[in-house]
N, C-alpha and C positions, 0 to 999 in steps of 0.2 A: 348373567343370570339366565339361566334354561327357565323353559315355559312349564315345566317341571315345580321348580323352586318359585316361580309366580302363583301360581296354585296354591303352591301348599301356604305360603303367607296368603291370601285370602280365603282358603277355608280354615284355617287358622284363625284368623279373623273374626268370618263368621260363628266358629265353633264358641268361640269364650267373647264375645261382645252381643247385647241386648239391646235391638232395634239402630237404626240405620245412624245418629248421632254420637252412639257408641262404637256404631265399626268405625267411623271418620275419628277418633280420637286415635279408638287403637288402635289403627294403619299406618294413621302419622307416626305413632310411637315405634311402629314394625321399622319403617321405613327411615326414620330417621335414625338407626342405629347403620344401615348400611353405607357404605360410599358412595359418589353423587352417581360414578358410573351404575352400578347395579341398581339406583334409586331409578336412572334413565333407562335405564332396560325393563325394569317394575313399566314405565308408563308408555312404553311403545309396547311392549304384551298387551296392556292394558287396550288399549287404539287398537290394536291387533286382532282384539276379541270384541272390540265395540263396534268396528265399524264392518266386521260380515252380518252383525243384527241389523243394521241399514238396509233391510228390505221390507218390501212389500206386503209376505207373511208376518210379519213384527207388528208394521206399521198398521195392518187391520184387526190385528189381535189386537192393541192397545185400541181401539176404536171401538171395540167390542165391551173392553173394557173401563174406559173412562168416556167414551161415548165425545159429546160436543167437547170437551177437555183435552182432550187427546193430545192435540198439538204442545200444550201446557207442558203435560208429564211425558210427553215420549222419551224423551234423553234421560230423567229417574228412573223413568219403565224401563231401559235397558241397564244404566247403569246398575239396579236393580239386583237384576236378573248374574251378572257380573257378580254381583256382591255375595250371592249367596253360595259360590263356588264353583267348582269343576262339576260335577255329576249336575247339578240342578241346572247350569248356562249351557252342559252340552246335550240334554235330553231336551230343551228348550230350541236348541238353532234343530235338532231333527223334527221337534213338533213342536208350537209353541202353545197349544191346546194343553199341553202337559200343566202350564203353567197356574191353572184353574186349580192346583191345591194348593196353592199360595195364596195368602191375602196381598193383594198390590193397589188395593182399590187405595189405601189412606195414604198417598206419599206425599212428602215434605220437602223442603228444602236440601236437609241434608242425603237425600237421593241424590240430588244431584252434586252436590259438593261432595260427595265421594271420590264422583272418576278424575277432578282436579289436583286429590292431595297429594299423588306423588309429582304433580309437575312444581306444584310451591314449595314440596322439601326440597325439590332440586335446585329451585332459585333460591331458597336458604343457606343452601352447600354453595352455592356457583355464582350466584347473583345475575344471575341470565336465564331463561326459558328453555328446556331442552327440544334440542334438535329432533323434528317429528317425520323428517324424513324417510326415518325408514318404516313409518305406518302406513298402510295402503288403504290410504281414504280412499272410497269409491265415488268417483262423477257423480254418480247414477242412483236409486236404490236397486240392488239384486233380486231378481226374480220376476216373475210378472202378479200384476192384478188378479186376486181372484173373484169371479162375476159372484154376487150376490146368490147366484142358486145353487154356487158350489162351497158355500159357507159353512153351511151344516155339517156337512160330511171332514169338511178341516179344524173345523171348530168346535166342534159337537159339544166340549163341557165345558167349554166359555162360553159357549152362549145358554146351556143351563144356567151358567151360574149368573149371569149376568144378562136374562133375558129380561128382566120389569127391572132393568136400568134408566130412568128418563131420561131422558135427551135434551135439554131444557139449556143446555151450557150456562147451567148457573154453577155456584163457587160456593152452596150453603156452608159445606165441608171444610173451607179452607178458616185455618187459627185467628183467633182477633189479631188485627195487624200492631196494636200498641201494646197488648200484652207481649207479642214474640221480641218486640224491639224491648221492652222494657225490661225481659227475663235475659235476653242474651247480652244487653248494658251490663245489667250489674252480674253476670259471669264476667263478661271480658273487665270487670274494673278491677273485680277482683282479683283477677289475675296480675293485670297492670300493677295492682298496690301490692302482692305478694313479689313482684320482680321490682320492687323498690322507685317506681313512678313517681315523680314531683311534679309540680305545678310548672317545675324547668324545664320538662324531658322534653325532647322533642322528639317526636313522633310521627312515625307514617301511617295515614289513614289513606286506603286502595278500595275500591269499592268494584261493582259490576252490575250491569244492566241488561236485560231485551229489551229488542224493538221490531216490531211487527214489521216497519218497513226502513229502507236505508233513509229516507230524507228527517221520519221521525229521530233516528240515529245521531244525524248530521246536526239536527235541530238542539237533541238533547247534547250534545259534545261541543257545540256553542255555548248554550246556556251556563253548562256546567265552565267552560274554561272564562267565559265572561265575568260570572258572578265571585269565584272563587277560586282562579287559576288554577284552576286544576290540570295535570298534564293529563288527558283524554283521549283516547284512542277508540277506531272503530273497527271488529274485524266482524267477517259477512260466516253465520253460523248455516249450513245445509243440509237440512235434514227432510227423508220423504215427507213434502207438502208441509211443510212445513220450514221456507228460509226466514233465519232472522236473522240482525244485525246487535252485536253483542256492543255496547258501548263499556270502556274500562279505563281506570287512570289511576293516579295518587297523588296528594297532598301533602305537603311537609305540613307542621302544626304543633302547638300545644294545647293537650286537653288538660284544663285543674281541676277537674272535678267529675265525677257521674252523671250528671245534672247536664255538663256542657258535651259528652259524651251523648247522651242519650238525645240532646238538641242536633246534635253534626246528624246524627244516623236517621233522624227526625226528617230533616231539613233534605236526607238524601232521597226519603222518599217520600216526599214535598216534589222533590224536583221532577223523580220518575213519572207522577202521578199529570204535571204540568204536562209534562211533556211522551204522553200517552205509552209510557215502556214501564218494561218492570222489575225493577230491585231485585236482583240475585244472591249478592255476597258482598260484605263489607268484612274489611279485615284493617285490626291498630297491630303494630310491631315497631318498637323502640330502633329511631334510627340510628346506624351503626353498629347493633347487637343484631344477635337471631331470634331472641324471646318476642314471643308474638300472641295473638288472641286473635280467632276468628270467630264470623256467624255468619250465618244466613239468615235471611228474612222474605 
């Protein structure tokens, strides 16, 4: 796949899908018609484009705009930006002040479970994680710091737009937590009872976490394989000022019901909460088939 025909499937995308829950639908659905190779080339493009935004201009643009938050949405803020095509990601890496006729202030979950979906249709095709090799993570963030007096002049209609932004690093903004789990329960049941789920099936339930620091990590990937054997893994996420430590695993199980659904995904962030990280993504997909359901929360 030329970076060409990566384009054009994501403004594709963005042209005929309505807010960011909607492109993650239909990208998986772009993506799962190709083969696993071109599905892997889709997500090293992808790393390709995500990780020259890994700098310092990025990183205080989003600071501009989500203020004490920042570190939260930085990886939506880019994937973001990604999503919404060629023309608007490349007028963005020359200026990212550009970015102030966008609204980016209300971002969600599925911001960030965008820049994931092609590497799950590839473990759908392959049942293995594609090879990221050939993306050029940077050490470092690129560029240098710009001083606070030379803000104005870089930023000038970000920080119009977002100059009686408070800085409070509170969360008034973010969704009630028991309604999101309780609206994307009963989508994924639904779906589970249209693909013919019994009270027999067995099922894999994969979940995903941050954690601000690696011992909290360490802490939650205990906890979790303690209480519920869960297979749990931790790998170290590096972003400007922002390192965290993503905890992730799966579960074989039977769900019989919405009710015992909505208890697991309850119970998962019960645990997050315990253990001071934060619930990223939970996904059921019938073991031994490819039919699957995901969410974020």
């Amino acid at each position: 796949m030329s970076i060409d025909e990566f384009w054009e499937i994501v403004d594709r995308v963005n042209d005929n899908a309505s807010g960011m829950e909607a492109k993650c639908e239909l990208l998986g659905e772009e993506l799962r018609r190709l083969s696993a190779p071109e599905v892997k080339a889709f997500h090293i493009h992808f790393l390709n484009r995500l990780y020259p935004a890994i700098s310092w201009k990025f990183w205080q643009a989003a600071q501009i705009i989500y203020g004490d938050q920042c570190e939260k949405e930085f990886t939506g803020f880019l994937t973001t930006i990604i999503s919404k095509g060629k023309t608007v990601y490349e007028n963005a890496i020359a200026s990212p002040d550009t970015l102030a006729s966008f609204d980016l202030e209300n971002l969600g979950l599925f911001n960030v479970m965008y820049a994931g979906i092609a590497k799950h249709v590839y473990e759908e095709k392959t049942l293995v994680w594609p090879d990221e090799s050939m993306a050029h993570k940077p050490d470092a963030p690129s560029g240098t710091e710009i001083s606070s007096e030379d803000l104005p002049a870089t930023f000038p209609r970000l920080l119009a737009k977002y100059a009686n932004r408070p800085n409070d690093g509170g969360d008034a903004g973010a969704p009630d937590t028991a309604a999101a789990i309780r609206s994307s329960c009963q989508k994924t049941w639904g779906n589970l009872e249209n693909m013919g789920v019994n009270t027999e099936t067995k099922l894999i339930f994969s979940f995903s976490f941050k954690a601000a620091t690696q011992e909290s990590a360490k802490t939650l990937k205990a906890w979790l394989m303690d209480r519920r054997q869960f297979d749990a893994q931790i790998e170290e996420i590096d972003i400007p000022g922002c390192r965290r430590w993503r905890v992730w695993g799966t579960m074989e199980t039977k769900i019989p019901s919405l009710a015992k659904l909505m208890e697991l995904v309850e119970w998962m962030v019960d645990a997050a909460n315990e253990n001071a990280c934060e619930p990223t993504r939970w996904m059921v997909e019938v073991a031994g088939e490819t039919g699957e359901d995901e969410a974020m929360i």
